[in-house]
Gaussian input, Z-matrix of N, CA and C with variables (Angstrom, degrees):
# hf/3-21g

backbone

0 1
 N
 C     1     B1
 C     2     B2     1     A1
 N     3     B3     2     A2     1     D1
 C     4     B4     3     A3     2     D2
 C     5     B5     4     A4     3     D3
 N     6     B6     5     A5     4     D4
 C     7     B7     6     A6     5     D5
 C     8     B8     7     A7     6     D6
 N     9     B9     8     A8     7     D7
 C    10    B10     9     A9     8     D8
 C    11    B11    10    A10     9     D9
 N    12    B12    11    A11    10    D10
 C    13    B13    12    A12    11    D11
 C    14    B14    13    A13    12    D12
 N    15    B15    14    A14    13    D13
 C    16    B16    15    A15    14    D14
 C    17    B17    16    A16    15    D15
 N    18    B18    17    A17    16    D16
 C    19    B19    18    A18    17    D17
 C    20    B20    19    A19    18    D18
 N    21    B21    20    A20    19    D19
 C    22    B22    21    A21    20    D20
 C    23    B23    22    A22    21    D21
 N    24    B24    23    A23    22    D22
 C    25    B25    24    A24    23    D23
 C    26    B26    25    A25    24    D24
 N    27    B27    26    A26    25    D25
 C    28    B28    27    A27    26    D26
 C    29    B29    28    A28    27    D27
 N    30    B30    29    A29    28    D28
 C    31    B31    30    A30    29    D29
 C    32    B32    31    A31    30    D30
 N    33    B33    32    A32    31    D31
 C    34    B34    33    A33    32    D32
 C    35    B35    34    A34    33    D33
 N    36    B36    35    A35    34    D34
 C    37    B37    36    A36    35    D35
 C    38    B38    37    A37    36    D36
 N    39    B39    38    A38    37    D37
 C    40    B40    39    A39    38    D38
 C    41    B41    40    A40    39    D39
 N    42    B42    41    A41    40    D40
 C    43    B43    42    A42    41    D41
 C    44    B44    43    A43    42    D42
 N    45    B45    44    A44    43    D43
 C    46    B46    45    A45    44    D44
 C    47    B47    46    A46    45    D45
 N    48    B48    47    A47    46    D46
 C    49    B49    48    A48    47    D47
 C    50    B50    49    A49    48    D48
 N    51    B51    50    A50    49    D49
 C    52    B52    51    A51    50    D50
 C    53    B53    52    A52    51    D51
 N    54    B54    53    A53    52    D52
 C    55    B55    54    A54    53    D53
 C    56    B56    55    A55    54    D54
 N    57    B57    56    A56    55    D55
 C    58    B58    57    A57    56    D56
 C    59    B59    58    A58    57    D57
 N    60    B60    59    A59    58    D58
 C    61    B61    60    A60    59    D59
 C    62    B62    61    A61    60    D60
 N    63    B63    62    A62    61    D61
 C    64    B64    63    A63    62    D62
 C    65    B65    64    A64    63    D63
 N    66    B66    65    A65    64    D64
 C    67    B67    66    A66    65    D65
 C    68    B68    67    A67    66    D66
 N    69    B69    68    A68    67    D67
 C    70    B70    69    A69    68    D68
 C    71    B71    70    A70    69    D69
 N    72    B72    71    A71    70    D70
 C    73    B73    72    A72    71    D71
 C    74    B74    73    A73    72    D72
 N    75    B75    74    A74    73    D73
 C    76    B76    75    A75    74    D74
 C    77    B77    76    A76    75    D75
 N    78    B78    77    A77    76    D76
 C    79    B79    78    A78    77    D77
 C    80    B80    79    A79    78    D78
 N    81    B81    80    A80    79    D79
 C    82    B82    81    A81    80    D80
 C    83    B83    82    A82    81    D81
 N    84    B84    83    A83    82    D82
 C    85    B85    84    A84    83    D83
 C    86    B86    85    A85    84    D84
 N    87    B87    86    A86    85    D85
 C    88    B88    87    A87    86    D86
 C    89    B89    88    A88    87    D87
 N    90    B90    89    A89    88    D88
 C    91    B91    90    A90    89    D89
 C    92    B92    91    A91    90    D90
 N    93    B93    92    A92    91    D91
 C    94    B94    93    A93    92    D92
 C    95    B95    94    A94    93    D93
 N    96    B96    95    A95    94    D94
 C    97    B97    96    A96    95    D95
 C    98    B98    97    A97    96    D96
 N    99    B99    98    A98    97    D97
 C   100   B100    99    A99    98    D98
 C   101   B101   100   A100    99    D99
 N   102   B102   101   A101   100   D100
 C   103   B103   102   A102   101   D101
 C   104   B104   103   A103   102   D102
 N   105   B105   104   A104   103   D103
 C   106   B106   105   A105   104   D104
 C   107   B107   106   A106   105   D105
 N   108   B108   107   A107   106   D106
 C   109   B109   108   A108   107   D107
 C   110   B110   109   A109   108   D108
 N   111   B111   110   A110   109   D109
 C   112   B112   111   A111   110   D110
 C   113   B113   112   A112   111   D111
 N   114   B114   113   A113   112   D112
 C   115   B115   114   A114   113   D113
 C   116   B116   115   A115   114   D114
 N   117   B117   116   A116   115   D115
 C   118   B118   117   A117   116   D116
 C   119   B119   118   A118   117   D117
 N   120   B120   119   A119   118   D118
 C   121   B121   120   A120   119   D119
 C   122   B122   121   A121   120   D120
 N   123   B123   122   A122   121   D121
 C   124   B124   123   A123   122   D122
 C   125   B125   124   A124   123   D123
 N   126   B126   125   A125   124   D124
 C   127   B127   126   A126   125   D125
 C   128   B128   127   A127   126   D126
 N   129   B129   128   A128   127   D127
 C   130   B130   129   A129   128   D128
 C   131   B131   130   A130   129   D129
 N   132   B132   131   A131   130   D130
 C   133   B133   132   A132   131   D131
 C   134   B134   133   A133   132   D132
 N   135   B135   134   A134   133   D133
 C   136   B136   135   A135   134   D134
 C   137   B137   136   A136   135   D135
 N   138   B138   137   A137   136   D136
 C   139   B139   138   A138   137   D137
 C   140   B140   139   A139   138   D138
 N   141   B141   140   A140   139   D139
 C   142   B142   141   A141   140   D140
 C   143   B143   142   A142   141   D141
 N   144   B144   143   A143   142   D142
 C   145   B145   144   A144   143   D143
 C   146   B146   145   A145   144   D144
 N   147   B147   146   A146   145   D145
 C   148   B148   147   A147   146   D146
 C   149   B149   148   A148   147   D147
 N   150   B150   149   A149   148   D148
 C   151   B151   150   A150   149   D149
 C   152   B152   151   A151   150   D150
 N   153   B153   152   A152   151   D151
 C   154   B154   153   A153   152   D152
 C   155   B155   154   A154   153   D153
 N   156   B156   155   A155   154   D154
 C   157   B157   156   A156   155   D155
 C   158   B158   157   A157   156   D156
 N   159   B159   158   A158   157   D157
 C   160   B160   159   A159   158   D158
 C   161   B161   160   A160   159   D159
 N   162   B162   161   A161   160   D160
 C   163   B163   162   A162   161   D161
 C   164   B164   163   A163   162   D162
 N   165   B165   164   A164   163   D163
 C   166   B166   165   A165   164   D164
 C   167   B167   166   A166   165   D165
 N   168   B168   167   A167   166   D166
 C   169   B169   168   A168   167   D167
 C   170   B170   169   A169   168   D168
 N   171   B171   170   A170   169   D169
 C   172   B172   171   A171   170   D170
 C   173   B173   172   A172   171   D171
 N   174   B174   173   A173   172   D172
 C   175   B175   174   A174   173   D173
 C   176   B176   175   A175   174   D174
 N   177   B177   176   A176   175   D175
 C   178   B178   177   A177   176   D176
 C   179   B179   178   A178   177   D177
 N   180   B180   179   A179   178   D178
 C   181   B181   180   A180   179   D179
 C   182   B182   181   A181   180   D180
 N   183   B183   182   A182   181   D181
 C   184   B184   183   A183   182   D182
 C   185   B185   184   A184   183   D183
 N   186   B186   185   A185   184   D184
 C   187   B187   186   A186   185   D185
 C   188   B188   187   A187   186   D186
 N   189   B189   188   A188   187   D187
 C   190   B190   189   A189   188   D188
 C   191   B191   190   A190   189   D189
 N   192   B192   191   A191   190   D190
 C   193   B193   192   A192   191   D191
 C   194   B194   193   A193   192   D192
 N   195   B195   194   A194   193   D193
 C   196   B196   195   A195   194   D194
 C   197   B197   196   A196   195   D195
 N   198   B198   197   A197   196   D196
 C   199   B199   198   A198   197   D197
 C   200   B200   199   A199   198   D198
 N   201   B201   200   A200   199   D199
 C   202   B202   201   A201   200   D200
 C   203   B203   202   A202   201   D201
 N   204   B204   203   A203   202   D202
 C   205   B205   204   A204   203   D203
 C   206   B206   205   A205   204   D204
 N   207   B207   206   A206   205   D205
 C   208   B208   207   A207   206   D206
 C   209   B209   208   A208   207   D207
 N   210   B210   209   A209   208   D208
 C   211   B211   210   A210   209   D209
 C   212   B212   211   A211   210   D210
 N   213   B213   212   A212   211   D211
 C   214   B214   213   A213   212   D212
 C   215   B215   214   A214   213   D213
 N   216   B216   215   A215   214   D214
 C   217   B217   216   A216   215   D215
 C   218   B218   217   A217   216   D216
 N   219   B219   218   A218   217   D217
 C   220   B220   219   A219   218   D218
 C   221   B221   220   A220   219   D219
 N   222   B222   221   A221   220   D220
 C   223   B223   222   A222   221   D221
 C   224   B224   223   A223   222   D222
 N   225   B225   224   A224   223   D223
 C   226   B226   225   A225   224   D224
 C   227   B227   226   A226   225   D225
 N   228   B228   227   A227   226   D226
 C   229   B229   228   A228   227   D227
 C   230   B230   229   A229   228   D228
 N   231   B231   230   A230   229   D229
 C   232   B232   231   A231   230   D230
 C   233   B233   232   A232   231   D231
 N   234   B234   233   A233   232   D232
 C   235   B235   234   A234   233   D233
 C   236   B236   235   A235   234   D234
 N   237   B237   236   A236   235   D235
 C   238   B238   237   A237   236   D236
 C   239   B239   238   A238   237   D237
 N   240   B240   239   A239   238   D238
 C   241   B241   240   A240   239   D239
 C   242   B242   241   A241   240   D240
 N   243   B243   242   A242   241   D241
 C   244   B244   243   A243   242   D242
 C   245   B245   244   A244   243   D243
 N   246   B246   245   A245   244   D244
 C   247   B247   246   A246   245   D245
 C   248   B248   247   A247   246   D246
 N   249   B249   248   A248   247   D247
 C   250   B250   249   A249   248   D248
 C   251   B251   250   A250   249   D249
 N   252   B252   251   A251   250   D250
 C   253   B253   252   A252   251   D251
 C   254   B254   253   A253   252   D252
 N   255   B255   254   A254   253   D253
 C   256   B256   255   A255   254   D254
 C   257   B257   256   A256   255   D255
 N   258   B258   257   A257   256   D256
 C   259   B259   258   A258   257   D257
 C   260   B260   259   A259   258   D258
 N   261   B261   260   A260   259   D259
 C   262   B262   261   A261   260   D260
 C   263   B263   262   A262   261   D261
 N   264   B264   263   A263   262   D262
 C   265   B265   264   A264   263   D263
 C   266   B266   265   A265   264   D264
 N   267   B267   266   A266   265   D265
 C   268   B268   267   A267   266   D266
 C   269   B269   268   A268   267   D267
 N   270   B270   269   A269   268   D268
 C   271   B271   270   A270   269   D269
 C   272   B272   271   A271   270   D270

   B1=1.4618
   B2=1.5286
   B3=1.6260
   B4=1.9875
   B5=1.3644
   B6=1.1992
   B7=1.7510
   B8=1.7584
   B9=1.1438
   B10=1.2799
   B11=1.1734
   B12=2.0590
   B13=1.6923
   B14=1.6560
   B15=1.0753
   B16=1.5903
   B17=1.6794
   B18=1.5378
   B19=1.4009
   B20=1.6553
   B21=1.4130
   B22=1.2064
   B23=1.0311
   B24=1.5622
   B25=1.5801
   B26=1.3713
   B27=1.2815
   B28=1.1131
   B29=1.6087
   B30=1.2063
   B31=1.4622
   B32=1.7599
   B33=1.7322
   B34=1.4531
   B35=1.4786
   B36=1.2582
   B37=1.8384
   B38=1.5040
   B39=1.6093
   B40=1.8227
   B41=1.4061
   B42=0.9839
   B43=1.8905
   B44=1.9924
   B45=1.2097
   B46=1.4203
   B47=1.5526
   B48=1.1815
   B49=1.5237
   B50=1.4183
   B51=1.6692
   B52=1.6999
   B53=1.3998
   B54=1.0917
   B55=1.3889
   B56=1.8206
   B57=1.0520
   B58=0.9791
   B59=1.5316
   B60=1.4139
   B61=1.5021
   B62=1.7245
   B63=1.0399
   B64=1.5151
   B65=1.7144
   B66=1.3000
   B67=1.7550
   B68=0.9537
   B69=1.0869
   B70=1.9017
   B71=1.5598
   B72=1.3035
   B73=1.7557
   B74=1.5766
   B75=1.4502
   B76=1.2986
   B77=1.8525
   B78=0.8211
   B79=1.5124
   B80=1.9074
   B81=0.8990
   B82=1.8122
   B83=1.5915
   B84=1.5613
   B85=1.1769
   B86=1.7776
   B87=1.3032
   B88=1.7077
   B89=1.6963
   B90=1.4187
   B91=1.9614
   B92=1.2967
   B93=1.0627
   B94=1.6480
   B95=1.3790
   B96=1.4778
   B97=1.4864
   B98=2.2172
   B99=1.2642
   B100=1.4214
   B101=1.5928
   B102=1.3864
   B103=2.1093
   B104=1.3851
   B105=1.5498
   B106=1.4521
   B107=1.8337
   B108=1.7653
   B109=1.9118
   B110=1.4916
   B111=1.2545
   B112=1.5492
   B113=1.4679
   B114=1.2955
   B115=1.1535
   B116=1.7280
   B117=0.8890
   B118=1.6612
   B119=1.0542
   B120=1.5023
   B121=1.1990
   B122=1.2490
   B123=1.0564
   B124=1.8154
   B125=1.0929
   B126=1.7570
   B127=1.4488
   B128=1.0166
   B129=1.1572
   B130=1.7057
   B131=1.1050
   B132=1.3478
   B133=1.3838
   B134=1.6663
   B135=1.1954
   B136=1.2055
   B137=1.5511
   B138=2.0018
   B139=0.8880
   B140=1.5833
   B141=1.1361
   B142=1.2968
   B143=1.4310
   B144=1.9072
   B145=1.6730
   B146=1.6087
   B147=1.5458
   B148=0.9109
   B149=1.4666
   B150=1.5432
   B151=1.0869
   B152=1.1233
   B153=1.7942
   B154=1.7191
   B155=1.7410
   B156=1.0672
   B157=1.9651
   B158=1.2396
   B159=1.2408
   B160=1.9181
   B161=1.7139
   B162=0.8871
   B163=1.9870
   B164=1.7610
   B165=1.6385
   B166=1.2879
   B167=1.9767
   B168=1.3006
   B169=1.9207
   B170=1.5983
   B171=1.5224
   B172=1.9670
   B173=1.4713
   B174=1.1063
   B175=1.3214
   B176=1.7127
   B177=1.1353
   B178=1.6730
   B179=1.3385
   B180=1.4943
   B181=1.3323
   B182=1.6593
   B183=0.9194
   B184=1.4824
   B185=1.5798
   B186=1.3136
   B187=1.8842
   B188=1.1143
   B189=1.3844
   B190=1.5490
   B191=1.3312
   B192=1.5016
   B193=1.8464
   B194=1.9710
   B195=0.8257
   B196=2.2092
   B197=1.6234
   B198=1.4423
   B199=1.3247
   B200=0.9993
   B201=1.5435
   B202=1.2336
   B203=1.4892
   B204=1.4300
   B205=1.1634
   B206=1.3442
   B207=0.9975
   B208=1.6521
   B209=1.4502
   B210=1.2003
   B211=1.3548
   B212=1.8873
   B213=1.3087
   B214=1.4499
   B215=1.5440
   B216=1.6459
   B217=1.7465
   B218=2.0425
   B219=1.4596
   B220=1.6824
   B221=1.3236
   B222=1.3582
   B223=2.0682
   B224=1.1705
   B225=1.5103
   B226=1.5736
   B227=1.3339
   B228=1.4685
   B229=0.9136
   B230=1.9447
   B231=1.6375
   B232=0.9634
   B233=2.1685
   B234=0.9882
   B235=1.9463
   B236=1.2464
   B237=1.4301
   B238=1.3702
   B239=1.6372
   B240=1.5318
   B241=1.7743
   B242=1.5847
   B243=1.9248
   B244=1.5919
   B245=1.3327
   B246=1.4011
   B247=1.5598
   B248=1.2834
   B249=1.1214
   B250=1.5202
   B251=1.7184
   B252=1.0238
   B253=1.5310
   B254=1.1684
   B255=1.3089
   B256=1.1566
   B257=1.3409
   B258=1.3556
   B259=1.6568
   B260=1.6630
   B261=1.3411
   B262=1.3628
   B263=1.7433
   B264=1.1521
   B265=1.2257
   B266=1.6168
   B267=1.6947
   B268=1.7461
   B269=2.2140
   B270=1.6477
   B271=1.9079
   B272=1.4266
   A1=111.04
   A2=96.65
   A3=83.56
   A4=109.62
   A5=112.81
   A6=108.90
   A7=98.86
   A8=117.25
   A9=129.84
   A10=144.19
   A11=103.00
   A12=120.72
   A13=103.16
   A14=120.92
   A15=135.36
   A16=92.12
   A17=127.76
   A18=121.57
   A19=95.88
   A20=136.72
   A21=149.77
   A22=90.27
   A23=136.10
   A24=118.80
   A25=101.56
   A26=150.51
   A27=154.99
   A28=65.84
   A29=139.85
   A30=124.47
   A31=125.03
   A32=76.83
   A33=94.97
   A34=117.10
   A35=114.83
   A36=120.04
   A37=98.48
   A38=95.81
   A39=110.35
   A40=98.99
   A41=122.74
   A42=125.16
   A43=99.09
   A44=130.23
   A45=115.66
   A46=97.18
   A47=127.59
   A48=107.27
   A49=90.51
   A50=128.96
   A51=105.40
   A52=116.80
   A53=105.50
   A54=102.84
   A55=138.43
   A56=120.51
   A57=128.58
   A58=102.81
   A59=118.77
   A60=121.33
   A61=119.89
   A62=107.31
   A63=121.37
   A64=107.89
   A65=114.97
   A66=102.37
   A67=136.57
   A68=127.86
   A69=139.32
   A70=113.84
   A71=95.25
   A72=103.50
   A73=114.32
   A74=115.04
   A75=102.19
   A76=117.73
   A77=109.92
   A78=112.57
   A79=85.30
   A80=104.50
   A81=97.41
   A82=114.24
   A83=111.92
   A84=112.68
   A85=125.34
   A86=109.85
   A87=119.26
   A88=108.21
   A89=105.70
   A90=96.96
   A91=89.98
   A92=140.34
   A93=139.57
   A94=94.18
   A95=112.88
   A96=111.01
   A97=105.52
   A98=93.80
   A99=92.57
   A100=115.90
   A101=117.17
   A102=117.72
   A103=76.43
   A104=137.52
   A105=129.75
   A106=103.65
   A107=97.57
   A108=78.61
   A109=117.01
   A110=99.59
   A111=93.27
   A112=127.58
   A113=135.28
   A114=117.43
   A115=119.30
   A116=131.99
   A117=143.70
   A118=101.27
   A119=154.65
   A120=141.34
   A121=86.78
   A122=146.00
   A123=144.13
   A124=102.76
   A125=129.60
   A126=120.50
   A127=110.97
   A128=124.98
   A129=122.59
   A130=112.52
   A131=136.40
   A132=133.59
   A133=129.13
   A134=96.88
   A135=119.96
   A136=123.84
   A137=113.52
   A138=126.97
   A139=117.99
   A140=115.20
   A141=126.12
   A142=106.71
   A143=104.64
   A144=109.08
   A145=74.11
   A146=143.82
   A147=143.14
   A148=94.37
   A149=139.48
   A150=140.17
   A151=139.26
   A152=99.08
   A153=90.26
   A154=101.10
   A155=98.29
   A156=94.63
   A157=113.86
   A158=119.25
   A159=113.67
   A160=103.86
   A161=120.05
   A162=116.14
   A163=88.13
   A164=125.64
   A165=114.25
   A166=116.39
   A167=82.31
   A168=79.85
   A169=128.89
   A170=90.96
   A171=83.90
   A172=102.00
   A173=130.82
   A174=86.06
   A175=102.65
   A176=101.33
   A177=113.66
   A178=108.90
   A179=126.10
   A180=144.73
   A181=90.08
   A182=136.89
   A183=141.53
   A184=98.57
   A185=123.04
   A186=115.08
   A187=88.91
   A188=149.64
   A189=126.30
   A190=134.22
   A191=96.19
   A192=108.43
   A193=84.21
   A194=96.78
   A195=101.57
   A196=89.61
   A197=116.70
   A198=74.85
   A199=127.82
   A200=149.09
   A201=148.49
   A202=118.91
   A203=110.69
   A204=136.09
   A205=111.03
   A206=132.00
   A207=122.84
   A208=108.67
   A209=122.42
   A210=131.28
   A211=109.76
   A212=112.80
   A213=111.70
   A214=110.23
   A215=111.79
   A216=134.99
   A217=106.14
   A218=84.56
   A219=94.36
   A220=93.53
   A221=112.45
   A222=118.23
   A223=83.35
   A224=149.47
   A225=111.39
   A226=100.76
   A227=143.15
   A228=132.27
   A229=103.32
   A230=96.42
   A231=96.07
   A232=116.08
   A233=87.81
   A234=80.57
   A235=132.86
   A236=124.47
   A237=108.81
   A238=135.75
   A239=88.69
   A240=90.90
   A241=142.81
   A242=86.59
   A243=106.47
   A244=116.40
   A245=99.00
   A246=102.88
   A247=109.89
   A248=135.99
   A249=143.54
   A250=98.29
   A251=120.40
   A252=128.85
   A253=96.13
   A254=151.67
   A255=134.53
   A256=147.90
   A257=105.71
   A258=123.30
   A259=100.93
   A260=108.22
   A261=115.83
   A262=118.72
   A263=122.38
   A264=148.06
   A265=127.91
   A266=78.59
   A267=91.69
   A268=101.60
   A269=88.97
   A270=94.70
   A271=89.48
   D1=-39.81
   D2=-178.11
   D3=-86.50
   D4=20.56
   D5=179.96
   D6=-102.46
   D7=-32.84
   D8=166.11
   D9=-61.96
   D10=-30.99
   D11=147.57
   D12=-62.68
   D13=-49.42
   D14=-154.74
   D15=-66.48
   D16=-43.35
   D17=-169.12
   D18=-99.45
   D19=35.31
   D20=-169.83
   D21=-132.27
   D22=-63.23
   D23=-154.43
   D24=-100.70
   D25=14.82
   D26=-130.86
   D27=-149.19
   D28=-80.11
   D29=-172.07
   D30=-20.99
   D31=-72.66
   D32=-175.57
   D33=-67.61
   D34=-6.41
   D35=167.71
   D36=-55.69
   D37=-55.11
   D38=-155.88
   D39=-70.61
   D40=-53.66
   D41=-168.71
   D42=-73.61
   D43=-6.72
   D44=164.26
   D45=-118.21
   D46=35.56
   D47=150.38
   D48=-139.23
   D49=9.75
   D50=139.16
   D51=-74.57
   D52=-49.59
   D53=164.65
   D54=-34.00
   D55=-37.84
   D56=-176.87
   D57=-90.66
   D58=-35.46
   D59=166.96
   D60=-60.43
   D61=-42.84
   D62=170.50
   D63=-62.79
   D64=-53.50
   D65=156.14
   D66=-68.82
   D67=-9.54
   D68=142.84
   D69=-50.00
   D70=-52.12
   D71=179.32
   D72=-66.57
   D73=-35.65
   D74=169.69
   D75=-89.17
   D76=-0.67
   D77=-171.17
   D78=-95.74
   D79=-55.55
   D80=166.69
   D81=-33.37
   D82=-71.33
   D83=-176.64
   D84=-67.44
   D85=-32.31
   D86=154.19
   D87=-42.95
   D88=-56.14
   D89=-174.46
   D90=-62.72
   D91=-73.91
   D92=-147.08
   D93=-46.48
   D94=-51.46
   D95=-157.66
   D96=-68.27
   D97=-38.26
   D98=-178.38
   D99=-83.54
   D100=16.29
   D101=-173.61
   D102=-153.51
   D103=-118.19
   D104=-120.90
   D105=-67.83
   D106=-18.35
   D107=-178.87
   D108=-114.11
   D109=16.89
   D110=163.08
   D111=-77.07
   D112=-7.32
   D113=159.88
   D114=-75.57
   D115=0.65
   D116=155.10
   D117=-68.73
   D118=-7.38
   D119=179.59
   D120=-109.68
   D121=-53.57
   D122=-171.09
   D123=-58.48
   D124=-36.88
   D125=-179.35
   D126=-80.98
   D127=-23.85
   D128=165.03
   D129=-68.00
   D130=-50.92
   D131=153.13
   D132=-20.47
   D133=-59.49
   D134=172.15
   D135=-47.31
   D136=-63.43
   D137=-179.91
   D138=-72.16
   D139=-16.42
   D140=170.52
   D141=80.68
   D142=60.62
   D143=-154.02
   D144=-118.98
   D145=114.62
   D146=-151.45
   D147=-106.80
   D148=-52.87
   D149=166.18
   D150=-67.42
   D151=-2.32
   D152=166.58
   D153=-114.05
   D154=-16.09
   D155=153.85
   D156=-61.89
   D157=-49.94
   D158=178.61
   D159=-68.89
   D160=-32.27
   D161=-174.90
   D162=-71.98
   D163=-68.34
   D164=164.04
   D165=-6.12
   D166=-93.01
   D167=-172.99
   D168=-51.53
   D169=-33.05
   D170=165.27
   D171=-75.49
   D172=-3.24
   D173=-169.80
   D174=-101.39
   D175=-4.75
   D176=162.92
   D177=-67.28
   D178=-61.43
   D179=177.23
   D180=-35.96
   D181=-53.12
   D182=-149.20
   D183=-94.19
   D184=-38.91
   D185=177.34
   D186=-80.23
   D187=-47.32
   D188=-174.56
   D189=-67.08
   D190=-5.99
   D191=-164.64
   D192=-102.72
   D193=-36.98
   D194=178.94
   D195=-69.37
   D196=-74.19
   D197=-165.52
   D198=-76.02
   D199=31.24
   D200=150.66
   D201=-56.51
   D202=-49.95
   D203=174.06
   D204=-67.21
   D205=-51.57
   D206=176.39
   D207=-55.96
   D208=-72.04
   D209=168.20
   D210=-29.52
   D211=-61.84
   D212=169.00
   D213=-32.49
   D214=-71.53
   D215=164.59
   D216=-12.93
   D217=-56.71
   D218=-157.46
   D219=-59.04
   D220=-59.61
   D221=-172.25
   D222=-47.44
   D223=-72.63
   D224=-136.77
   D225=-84.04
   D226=-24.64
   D227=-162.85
   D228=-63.80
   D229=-35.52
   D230=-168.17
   D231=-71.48
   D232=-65.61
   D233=153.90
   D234=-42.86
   D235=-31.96
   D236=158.00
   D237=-79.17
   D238=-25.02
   D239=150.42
   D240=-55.58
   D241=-24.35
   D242=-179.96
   D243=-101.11
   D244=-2.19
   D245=163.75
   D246=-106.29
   D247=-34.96
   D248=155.29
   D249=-24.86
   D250=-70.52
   D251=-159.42
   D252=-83.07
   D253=-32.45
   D254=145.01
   D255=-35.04
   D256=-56.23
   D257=139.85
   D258=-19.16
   D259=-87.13
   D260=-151.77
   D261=-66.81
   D262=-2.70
   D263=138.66
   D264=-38.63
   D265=-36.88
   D266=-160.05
   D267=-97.92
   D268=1.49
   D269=-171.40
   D270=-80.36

């Protein structure tokens, strides 16, 4: 049994610090996307390139909607860890 808590939390170590790495990675790509690549959306603007201004905003639409979701991911992961360890408190 304690080899089985031991290959349990050793999980959930690994799967919430991908997690938290994967929201690094998008919060990386959100800054880039909102400072070094916004002038690609103005030149599309500009040039009157209508489909790569619309691919532009989804593809913003799409790092903001991920990281919503990761972040969502992290809270539960993170409460069920705190209920996990709670539980086991309670043996």
């Amino acid at each position: 049994m304690k080899d089985h808590l031991k290959t349990l939390n050793t999980y959930f170590w690994n799967v919430g610090n991908d997690i938290a790495d994967i929201r690094l990675l998008v919060e990386g790509a959100l800054a880039l996307f909102d400072g070094d690549a916004e002038p690609l959306h103005r030149l599309g603007m500009k040039n009157n390139e209508k489909v790569a201004t619309s691919a532009f905003d989804t593809i913003g639409t799409a790092l903001y909607d991920l990281r919503e979701k990761i972040a969502a991911i992290q809270q539960s992961h993170l409460s069920e860890t705190i209920r996990q360890s709670m539980d086991r408190t309670d043996e």
